[in-house]
N, C-alpha and C positions, 0 to 999 in steps of 0.2 A: 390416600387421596391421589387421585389422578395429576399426573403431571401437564402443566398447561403446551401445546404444542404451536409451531409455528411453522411453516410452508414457504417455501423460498425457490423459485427460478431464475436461471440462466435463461436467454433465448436457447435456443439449439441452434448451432450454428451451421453455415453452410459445405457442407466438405466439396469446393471445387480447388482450395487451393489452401497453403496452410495458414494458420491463423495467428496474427499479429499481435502487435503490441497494444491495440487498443483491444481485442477480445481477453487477450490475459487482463487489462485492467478492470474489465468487466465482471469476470469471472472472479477475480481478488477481492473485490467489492462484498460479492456475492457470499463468498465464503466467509469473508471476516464479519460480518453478522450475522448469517449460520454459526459460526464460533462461539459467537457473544451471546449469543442468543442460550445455547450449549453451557456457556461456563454461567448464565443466569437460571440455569437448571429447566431448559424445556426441553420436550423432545419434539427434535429437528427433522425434518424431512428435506436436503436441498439438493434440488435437480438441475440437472445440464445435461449435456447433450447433442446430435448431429440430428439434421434435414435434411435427408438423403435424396429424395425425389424430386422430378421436374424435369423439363425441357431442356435445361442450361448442363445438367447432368452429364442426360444422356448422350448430348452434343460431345461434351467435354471427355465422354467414358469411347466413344466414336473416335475423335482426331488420336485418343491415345491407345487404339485397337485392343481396344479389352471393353468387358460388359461393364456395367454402370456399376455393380455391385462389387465386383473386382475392382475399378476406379476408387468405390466408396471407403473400400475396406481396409486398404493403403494409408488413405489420407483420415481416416477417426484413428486410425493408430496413433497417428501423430498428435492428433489432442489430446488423446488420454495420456501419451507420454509428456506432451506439455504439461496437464493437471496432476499428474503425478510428481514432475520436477519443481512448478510451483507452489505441491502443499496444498492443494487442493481439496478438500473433506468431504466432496459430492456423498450422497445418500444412494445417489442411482443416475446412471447414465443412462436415458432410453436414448435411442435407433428408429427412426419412424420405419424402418425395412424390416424390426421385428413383427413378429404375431400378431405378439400381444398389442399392440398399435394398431396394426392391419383391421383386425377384429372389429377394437372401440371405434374405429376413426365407421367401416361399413354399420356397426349398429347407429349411428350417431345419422349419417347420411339417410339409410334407410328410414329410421324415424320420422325425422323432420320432411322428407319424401312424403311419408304414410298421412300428416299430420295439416299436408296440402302446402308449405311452404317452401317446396323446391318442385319447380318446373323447369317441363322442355321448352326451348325454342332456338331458333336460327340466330348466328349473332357475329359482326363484324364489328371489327374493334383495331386497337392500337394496342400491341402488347408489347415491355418490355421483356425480354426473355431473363438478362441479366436479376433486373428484381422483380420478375416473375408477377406481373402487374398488367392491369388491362387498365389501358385510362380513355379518354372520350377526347377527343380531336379540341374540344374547348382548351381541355387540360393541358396538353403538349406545348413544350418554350422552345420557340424557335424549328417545330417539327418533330424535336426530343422527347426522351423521359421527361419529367419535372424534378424526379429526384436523383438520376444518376447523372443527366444528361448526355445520355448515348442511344445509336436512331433505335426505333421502334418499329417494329411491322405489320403489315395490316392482318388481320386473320379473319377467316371467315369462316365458320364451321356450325355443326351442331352440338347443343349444348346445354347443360343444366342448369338454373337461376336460383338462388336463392334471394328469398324476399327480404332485403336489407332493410327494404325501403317501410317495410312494415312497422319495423320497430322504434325507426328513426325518434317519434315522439318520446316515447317510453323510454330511451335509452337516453335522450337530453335531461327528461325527468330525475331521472336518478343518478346523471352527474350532476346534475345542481341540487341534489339531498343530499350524495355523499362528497361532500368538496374533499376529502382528500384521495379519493377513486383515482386520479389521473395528477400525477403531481411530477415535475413541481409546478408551481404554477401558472407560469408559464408554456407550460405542455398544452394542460387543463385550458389553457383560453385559445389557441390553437386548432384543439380537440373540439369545443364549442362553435367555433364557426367554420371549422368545416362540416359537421354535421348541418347547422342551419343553412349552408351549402344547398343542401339536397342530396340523399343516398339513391343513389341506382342501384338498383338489385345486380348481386355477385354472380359473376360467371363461376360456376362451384365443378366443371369437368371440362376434359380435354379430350380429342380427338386423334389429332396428329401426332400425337406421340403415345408409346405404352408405358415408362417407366414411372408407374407408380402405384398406386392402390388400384385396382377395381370398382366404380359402382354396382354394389351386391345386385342390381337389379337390371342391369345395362353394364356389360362385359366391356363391348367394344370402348366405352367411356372411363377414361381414368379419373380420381377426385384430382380438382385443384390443390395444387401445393402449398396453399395458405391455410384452406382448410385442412388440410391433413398434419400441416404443421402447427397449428396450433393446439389442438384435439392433443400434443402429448400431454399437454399438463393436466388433463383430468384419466389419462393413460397410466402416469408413472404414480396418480395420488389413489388407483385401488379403482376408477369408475369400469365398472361389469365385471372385473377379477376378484374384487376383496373389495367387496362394501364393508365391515368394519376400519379399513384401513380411509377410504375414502370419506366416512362417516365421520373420525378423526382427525384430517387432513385439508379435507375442503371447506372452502373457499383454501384459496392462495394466500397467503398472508402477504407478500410481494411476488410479481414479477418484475423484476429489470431488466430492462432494455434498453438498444442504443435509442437516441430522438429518431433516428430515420424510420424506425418502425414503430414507433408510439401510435400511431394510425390503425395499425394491423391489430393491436392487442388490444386498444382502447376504445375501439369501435366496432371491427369484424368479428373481434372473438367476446364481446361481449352480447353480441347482437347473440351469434351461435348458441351461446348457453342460454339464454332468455329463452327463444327457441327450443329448447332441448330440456325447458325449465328447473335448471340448476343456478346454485348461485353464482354473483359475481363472483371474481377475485377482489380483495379488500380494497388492491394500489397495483397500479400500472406505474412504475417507476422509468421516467426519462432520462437518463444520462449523457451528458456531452460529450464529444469526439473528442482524442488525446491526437492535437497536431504536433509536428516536428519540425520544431524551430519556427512554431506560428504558422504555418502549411498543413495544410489535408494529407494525410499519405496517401501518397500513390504508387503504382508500379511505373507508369510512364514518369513519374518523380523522382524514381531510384531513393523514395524516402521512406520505404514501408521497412519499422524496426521488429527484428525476429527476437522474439522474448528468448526461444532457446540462448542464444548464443550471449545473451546477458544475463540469464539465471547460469552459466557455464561459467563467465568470468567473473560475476559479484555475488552470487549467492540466492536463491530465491527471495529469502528477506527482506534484503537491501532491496531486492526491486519492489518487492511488495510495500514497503513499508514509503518508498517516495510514489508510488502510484497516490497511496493512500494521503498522504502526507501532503503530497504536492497539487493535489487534483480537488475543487469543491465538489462535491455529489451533485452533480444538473448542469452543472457549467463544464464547457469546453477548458481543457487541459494543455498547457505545450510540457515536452518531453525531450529534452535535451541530454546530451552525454553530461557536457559539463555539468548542471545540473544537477546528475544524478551524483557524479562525486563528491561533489560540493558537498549534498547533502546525505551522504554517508560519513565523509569525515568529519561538518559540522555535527550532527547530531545522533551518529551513530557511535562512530568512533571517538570524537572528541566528549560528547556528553554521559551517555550511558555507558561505554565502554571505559572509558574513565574516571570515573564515578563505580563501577565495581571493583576495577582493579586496583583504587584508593584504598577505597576499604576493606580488600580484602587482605590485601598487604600490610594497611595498619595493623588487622587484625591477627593477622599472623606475626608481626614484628613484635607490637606490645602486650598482646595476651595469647600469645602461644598458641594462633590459630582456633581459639573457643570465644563465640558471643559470650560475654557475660550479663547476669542482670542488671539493667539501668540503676544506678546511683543517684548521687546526688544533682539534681536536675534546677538548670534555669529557666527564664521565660523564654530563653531562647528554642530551647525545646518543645513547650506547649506550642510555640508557634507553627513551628514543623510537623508537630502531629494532628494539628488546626487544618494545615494544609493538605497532607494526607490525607485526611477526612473529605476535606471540601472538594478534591481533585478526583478520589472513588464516586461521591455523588455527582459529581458534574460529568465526568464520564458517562456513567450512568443515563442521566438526564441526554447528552448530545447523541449518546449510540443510540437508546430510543428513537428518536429524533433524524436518524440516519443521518447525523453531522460527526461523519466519522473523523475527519481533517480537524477538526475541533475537541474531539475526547484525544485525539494525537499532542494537541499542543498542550492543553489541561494535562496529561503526563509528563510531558517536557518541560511545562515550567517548574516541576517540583521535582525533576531530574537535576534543572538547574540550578532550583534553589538549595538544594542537599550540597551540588559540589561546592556552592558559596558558604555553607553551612561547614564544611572542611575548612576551608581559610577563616571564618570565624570564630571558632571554636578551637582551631589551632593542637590537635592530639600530638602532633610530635613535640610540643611543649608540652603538654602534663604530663604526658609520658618521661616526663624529665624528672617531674617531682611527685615523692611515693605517696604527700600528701594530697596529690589528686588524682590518687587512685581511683575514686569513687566517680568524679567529673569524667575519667578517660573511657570507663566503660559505660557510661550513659551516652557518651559520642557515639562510640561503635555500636554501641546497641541500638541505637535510631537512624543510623548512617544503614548498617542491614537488613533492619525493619521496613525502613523506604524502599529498600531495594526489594523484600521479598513484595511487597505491595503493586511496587511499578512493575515487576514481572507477570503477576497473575493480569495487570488489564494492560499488557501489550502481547499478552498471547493470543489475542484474534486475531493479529495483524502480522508476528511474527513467532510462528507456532513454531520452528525449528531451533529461535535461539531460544525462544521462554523458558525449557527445560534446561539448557546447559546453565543459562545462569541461575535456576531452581538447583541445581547438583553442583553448581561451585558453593554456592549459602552453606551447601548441606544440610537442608530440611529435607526430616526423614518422610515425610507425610507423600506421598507420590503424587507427581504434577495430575496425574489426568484425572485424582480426584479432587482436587482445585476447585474451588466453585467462586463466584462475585461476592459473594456476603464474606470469603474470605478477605478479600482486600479493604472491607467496608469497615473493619475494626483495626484499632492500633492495639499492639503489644501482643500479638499472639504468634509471633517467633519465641522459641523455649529455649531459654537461657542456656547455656553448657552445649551448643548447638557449634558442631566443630566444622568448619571453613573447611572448602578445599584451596590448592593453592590457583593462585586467580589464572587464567590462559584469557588471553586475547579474546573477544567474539568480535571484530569488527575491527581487522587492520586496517590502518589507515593507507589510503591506496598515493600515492606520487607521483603526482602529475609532472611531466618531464616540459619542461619549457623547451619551446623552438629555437632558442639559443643559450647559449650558458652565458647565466648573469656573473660578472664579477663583484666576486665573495670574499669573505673571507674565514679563515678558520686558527683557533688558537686556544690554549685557556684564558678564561676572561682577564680582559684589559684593566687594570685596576689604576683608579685615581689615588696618586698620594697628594697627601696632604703636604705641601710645600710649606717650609719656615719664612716664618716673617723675612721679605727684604733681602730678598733668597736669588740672584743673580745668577746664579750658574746655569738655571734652564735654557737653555736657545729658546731667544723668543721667535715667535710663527706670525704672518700675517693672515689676513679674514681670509686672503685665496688660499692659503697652506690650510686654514680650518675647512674650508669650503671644500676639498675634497676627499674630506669624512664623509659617507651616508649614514648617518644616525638617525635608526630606525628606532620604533617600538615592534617589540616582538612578542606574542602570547603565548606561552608555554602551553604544548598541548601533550606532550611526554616528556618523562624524565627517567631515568633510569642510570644504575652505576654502569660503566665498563669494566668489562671482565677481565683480572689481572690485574687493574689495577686501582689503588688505592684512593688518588686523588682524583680520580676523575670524573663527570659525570654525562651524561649522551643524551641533549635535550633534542625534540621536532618541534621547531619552533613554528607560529605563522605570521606572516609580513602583509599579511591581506590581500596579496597577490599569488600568492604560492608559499610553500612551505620549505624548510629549509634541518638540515641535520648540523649542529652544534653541538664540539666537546667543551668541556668550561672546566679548570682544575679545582674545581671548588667544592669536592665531596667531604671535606672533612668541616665544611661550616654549613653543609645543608644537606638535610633527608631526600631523597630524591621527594616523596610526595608529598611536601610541604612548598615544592615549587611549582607544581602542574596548576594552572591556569594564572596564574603571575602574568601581568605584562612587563617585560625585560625590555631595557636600552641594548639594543647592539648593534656593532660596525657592521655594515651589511655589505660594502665592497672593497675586501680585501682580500687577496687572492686566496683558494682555496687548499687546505695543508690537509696531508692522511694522516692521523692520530693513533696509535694504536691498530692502522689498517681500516679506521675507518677515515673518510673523508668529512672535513668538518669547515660548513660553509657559513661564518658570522664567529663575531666574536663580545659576547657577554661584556655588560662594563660593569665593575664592583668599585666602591670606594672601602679602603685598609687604613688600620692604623695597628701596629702591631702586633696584636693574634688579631683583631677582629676584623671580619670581612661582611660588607653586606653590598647586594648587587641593586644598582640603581634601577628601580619602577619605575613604572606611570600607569599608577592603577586606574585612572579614568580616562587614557587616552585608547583609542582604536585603534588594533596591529594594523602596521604600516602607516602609522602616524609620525611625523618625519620632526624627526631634535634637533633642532638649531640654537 
């Protein structure tokens, strides 16, 4: 049986200058359901790619004394090393300055030519050069574009028509058949009345300038750059090269694009294939702008953000994973630094990355670094595998759905429920007693099982860590032949299945405050229990308590120091920022029986080096002879203030 297949575009984008943070979010989009699509077992075709020709080019390949293609060849360098840096799975990069383009885009024009739907005539007009756009003097704000807002000029030349206006009816007809054609939908209603607007027939050549394709039948005329740009996507899917490929492949199953061109694809390039009598594409997908700090980028802004220089310092991942995370699919996005850390150390590092390194350390602590078969099992456990279940189907269901931000958070609540599932279940307590031997490996067996689960459905999103944490599990079965119906069954990690030792995937990053807070550092402060009618203490007034800050702190690592015996090296978080705390209390507590605890601690007492490390808070414990336990407040918020 044939595999069922699916079609997926990028725009092409424009090589006059390199491309931002909102094209890599475009392109991530693009690929992480290309992925899903992959790990749902279809065969994928997804395209991207540069629009080399035009006016704005040439211009541009001119002020920098080199030919256009020279100009061109520089700058697609730099998106392919983009798409390369961020993980990018493209199927095929076309070049509309290749052949093979050149060829389709001349048979395509000639056609529609032969077929009496493109004529000559004389045509003055208001063209924006920037986005390569002819618009009619009605159209123009304040003398401008409409959509760049930057001047326009008038041109007057001769030139070729295509009859837009022909199809207008026909082409309303059948976005009100297929209502998801143009989505979302607010695109779609958009798309609808400017069409009932009125279409004027497309100016489809140029005159005054050469850098582009040739009309096969009129040299002196080059094709317009929309029509030529658009014509890749039935270029790169086999039309006149490999008709089995195209026979396969077309319609489109998605194009994405940003909203500024929702116009171009969902009306120009629809119009062309009707014309040209091929089918639609299924969905014209509109996506919103990622502003910065609630702001448009711009260059006159100084806010245009360079994706290189953040897949350099955080990882392609981490970015991919809060484009994704942090952005709805149709809706406008902001993009903030802080932001971005935030939500790496909440839920990158603090959840998932903690949540492996849990359990891999239990597992190697109390069974010798091997999964064993689940034992003796409570309800607490069907609930958790209830949840796994319901979290692969709702995935599922949302990526369908192209509500990627949503199958994001459907993994993260049973990310979170798992590390809650460690503090309830409590393994470094059975692990005390040999009669719960059987209860300890049902823990770690479900605790691992989650995790090989939540790996296979966040590898569309973050295909470089999915495999490390696949090779820390130690499942022998190799990631890339993974498929979704794996994750859709509970219990098919194989028992005797031996752990590596756990390494970090997602430090937590430290944000350095603009001034140093007064700290403090020590092992924890412990309350004794005073005897009845007990005089000796110096008594304090409310101002001597008053300048305590007792804070609530939420344990986000814990770990022993090296050398030595009692000590242990938490990063705590105060809600504000984070903080490094030694606390001498390793001989009453496992380190990973305390990661996500919220701890009382003095939070302004000056800061002391411990062992060389510096250690800023101090842990409060109440003692009574061996026994030591550190005062909670399991339901208050870090940085919730004890008075």
């Amino acid at each position: 049986m044939d595999k069922k297949t699916f079609y997926i575009t990028t725009p092409i984008y424009y090589p006059s200058d390199r491309l931002h943070i909102g094209h890599a979010y475009c392109t991530t989009v693009a690929d992480s359901i290309a992925r899903y699509k992959r790990l749902a077992d279809y065969e994928v075709l997804f395209l991207t790619g540069s629009d080399e020709h035009g006016q704005k080019i040439e211009r541009k390949a001119k002020e920098n004394g080199v030919t256009p293609i020279q100009y061109v060849d520089k700058i697609v360098d730099g998106f392919k090393n983009l798409w390369e840096k961020l993980n990018i799975s493209h199927d095929d990069f076309i070049r509309t300055t290749e052949t093979r383009h050149r060829e389709v885009v001349q048979s395509i024009f000639q056609k529609i030519f032969d077929q009496g739907d493109i004529y000559k005539a004389a045509y003055e007009g208001w063209y924006c050069t920037p986005c390569e756009t002819f618009w009619l003097e009605t159209k123009l704000e304040n003398g401008n574009c409409p959509d760049c807002g930057r001047p326009v000029e008038l041109l007057k030349e001769e030139s070729y028509f295509f009859k837009m206006s022909k199809y207008q009816e026909r082409l309303l007809q059948y976005i009100e058949q297929n209502p998801d054609f143009i989505q979302p939908t607010s695109r779609r209603n958009e798309m609808i009345n400017f069409i009932k607007g009125g279409l004027e027939d497309l100016c489809v050549s140029r005159t005054t300038f050469d850098w582009g394709i040739p009309v096969p039948f009129d040299t002196k005329h080059v094709v317009y750059v929309w029509f030529d740009a658009l014509t890749n996507y039935i270029t790169a899917a086999g039309y006149l090269h490999d008709r089995d490929k195209f026979a396969k492949f077309w319609p489109a199953d998605i194009h994405l694009v940003g909203k500024e061109i929702v116009r171009f694809h969902s009306i120009i390039w629809p119009i062309i294939l009707m014309a040209l009598g091929a089918e639609l594409p299924k969905m014209v997908y509109g996506h919103g702008w990622l502003v910065v700090e609630g702001d448009k980028m711009s260059k006159s802004k100084g806010n245009v953000i360079d994706p290189v220089a953040l897949i350099d310092e955080f990882g392609p991942d981490a970015i991919r994973y809060f484009l994704l995370k942090e952005i709805t699919l149709g809706q406008d996005g902001n993009f903030s630094r802080d932001a971005l850390i935030n939500r790496i150390n909440a839920d990158l590092a603090n959840d998932l990355g903690n949540l492996l390194h849990r359990t891999l350390s239990m597992i190697g602590r109390f069974n010798g670094g091997v999964i064993q078969a689940a034992g003796e099992k409570e309800a607490i456990d069907a609930e958790l595998a209830q949840l796994a279940h319901n979290t692969a189907a709702n995935y599922e269901k949302n990526m369908e759905s192209m509500e990627i931000n949503a199958a994001l958070k459907e993994i993260w609540a049973l990310v979170s429920r798992s590390n809650k599932y460690i503090d309830e279940t409590a393994p470094w307590a059975l692990a005390k007693d040999p009669v719960k031997r059987a209860r300890l490996d049902t823990v770690m067996y479900n605790l691992a099982e989650v995790l090989r689960i939540v790996t296979i459905l966040v590898s569309p999103f973050m295909p470089t860590t999915a495999p490390k944490i696949w090779a820390q599990l130690g499942i022998e079965t190799a990631f890339a032949d993974v498929r979704l119906h794996d994750a859709q069954s509970w219990g098919l990690l194989a028992a005797g299945t031996k752990v590596a030792k756990p390494e970090p995937i997602f430090p937590r990053i430290e944000i350095k405050p603009e001034a140093e807070v007064q700290s403090a550092a020590a092992p924890a402060a412990k309350v004794q229990p005073a005897p009845a009618a007990d005089s000796s203490q110096e008594e304090i007034t409310i101002d001597d308590f008053g300048k305590m800050d007792l804070r609530v702190a939420k344990v986000l690592t814990c770990e022993k120091v090296k050398g030595a015996d009692k000590l242990l090296q938490f990063t705590v978080d105060l809600g504000t920022e984070t903080r490094t705390v030694i606390s001498g209390i390793a001989k009453h507590y496992q380190p990973e029986e305390l990661v996500g605890r919220n701890v009382v601690m003095v939070a302004n007492l000056k800061p002391a080096k411990i062992r060389g490390i510096e250690s800023r808070g101090m842990l409060l414990s109440a003692s009574c002879e061996d026994k030591l336990i550190l005062v909670d407040a399991p339901d208050m918020p870090a940085g919730s203030r004890v008075k």
